[in-house]
SETINU-872670 format. One line per field, with one value per residue (C-alpha): residue number from 0; x, y, z. Coordinates in nm, 2 decimals, decimal comma, padded with zeros to 4 digits. Layout:
<rs>
i <- NUM  ...
x <- X  ...
y <- Y  ...
z <- Z  ...
</rs>
This chain:
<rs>
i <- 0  1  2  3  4  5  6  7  8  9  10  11  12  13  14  15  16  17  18  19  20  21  22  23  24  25  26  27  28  29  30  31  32  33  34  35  36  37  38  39  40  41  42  43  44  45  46  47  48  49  50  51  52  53  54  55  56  57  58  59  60  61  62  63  64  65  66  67  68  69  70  71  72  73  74  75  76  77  78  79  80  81  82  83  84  85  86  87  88  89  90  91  92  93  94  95  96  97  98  99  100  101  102  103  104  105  106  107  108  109  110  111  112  113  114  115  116  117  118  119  120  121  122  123  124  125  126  127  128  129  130  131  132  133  134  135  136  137  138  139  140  141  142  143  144  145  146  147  148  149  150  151  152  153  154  155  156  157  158  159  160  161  162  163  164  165  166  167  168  169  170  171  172  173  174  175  176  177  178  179  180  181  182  183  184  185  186  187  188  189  190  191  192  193  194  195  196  197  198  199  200  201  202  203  204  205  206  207  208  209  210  211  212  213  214  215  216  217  218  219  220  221  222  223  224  225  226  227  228  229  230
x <- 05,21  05,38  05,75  05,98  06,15  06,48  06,35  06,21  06,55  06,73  06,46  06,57  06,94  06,83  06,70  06,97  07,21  07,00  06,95  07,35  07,38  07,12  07,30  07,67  07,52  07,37  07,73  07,93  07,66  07,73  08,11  08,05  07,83  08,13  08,44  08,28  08,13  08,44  08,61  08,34  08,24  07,87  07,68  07,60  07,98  08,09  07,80  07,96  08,32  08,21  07,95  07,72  07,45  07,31  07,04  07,26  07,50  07,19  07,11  07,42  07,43  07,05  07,14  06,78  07,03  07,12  07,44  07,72  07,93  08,35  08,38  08,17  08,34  08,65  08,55  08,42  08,70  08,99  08,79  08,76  09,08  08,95  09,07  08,91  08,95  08,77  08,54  08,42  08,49  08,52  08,69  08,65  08,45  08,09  08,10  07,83  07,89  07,87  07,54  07,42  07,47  07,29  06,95  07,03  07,28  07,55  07,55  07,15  07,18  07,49  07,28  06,95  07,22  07,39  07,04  06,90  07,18  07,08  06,78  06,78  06,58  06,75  06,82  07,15  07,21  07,06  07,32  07,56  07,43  07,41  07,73  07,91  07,74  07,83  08,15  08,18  08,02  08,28  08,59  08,74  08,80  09,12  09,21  09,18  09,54  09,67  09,86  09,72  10,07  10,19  09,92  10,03  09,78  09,94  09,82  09,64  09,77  09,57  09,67  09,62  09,89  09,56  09,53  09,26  08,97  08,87  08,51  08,32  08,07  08,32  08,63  08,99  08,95  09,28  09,22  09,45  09,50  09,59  09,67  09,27  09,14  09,09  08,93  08,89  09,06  08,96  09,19  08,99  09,08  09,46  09,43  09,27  09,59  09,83  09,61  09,68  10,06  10,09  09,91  10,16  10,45  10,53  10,55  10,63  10,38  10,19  10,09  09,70  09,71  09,78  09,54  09,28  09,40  09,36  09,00  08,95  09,10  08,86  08,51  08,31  08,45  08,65  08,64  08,94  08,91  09,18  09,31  09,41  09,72  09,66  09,79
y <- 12,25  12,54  12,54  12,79  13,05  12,88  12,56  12,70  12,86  12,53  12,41  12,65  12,61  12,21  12,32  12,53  12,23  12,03  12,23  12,33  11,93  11,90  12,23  12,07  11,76  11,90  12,07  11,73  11,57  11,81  11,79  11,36  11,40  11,66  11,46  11,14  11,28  11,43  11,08  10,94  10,70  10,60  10,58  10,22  10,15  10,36  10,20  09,83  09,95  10,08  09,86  10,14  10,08  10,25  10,42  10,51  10,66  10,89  10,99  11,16  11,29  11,45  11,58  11,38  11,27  11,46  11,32  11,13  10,89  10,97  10,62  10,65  10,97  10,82  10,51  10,74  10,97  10,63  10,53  10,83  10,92  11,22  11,50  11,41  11,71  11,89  11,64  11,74  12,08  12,27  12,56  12,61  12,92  12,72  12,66  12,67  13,02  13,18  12,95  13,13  13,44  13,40  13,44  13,45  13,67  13,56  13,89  13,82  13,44  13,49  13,79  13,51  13,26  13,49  13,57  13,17  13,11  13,36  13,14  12,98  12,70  12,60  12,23  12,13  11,92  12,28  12,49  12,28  12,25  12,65  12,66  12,49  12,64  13,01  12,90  12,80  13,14  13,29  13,13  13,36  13,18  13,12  13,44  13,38  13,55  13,21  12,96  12,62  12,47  12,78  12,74  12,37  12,16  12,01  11,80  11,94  11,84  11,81  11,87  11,50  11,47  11,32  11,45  11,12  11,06  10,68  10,66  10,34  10,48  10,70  10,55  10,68  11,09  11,32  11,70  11,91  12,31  12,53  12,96  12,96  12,64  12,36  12,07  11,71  11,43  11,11  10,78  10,75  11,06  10,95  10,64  10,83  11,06  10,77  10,58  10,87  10,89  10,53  10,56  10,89  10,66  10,90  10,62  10,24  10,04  09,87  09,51  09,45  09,21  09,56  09,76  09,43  09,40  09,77  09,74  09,41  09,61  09,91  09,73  09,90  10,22  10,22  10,17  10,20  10,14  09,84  09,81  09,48  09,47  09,42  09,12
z <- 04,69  04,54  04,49  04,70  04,51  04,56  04,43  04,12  04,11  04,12  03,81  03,58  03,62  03,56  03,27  03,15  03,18  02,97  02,73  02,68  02,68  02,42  02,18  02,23  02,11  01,83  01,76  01,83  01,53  01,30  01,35  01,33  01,00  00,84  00,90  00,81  00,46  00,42  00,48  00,21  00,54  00,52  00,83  00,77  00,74  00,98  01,22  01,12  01,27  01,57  01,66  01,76  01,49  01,23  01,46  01,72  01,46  01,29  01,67  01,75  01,39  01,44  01,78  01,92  02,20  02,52  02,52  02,33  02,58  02,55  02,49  02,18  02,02  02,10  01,87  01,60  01,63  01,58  01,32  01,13  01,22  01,31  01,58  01,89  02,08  01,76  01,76  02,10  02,13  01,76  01,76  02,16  02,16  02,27  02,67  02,94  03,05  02,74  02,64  02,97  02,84  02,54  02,72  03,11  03,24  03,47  03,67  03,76  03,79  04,06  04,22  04,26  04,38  04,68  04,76  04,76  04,94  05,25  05,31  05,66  05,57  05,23  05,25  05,27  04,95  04,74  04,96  04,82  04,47  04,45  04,64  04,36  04,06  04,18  04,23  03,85  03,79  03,99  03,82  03,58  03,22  03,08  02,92  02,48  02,46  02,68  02,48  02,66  02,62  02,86  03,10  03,24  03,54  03,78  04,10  04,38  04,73  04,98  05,37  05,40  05,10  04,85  04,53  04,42  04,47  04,43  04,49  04,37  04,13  03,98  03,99  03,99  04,00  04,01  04,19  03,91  03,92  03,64  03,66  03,67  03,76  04,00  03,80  03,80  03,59  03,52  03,48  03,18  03,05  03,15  02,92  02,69  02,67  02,67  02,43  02,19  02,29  02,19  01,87  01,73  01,86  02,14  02,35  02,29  02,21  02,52  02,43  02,39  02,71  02,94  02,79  02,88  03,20  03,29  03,18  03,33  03,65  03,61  03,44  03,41  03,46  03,18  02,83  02,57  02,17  02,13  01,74  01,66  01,45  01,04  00,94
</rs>
């Protein structure tokens, strides 16, 4: 049975997400393989202090993987005492939109969109699906003059005063806004922050017992690097 244009439509933005996943992948490996030569780590060693394994550890390096969990980096980044956020992101100039715009144009892919979107019988769950994706078309980026320590988030509120969302397969989710923005943010990404807080003495030290119990409390939604004190 032939596909509908809409469908086909949906396949090719699929595809473009998989492939962006695969290229920032590819970029977070080469970042991983720099700071660790640069470290004089070897894979094998740097493998044994993660526990990821030597195999894993080549994978992300090679890019053969479509994706690197934040758990992971976040290991490899502790242990290499390494920039996370660099880790991750470089120098900040690689995003989905402008991988779009490498080969696919936004101004064509929103004009498909709008027009999928004026289909009668397009299912519900691809209204949405386009609904959402020309909405991030739509949002204007963060302007490269903005200072991201003058552009603060703060929580959305919701008429029903919410500004969580705490379902089951994702756990703990905060609704945040910026000048440009409305996006999500995880309780992981929260510990993640305070994690780092702790660790540049920002913060007292929290005893090893909380940080269990909050994972204990979460499991297995969330996953923290614990460093034992050196005797």
């Amino acid at each position: 049975m032939k596909r509908s244009k809409s469908q086909q439509l949906l396949d090719r933005i699929s595809y473009l997400h998989k492939q962006y996943r695969r290229e920032l992948t590819k970029r977070i490996g080469k970042r991983l393989e720099q700071i660790r030569t640069e470290k004089k780590v070897s894979r094998a060693e740097l493998a044994r202090r993660t526990s990821l394994g030597t195999e894993t550890l080549t994978s992300y390096e090679n890019g053969t993987l479509d994706s690197i969990s934040c758990s992971s980096l976040y290991m490899l980044a502790s242990e290499l005492d390494a920039d996370l956020s660099w880790l991750i992101s470089g120098n900040g100039n690689f995003n989905f939109m402008q991988y779009m715009n490498q080969g696919y144009g936004t101004a064509q892919l929103k004009a498909e969109i709008e027009d999928a979107l004026n289909d009668e019988d397009l299912s519900a769950s691809a209204r949405k699906r386009f609904s959402n994706f020309l909405e991030q078309l739509s949002t204007p980026k963060t302007p490269s003059s903005i200072n991201p320590y003058d552009n603060p988030a703060n929580i959305i509120k919701n008429d029903d005063k919410s500004s969580l969302n705490n379902h089951h397969s994702t756990g703990l989710i905060f609704a945040i806004q910026d000048q440009f923005h409305k996006f999500s943010l995880s309780l992981q990404t929260v510990l993640d922050c305070l994690k780092i807080a702790e660790s540049s003495g920002c913060i007292a030290k929290l005893s090893p017992e909380w940080w269990c119990s909050v994972i204990n409390h979460n499991d297995p939604k969330i996953s923290i690097k614990i460093n034992n004190p050196k005797e």
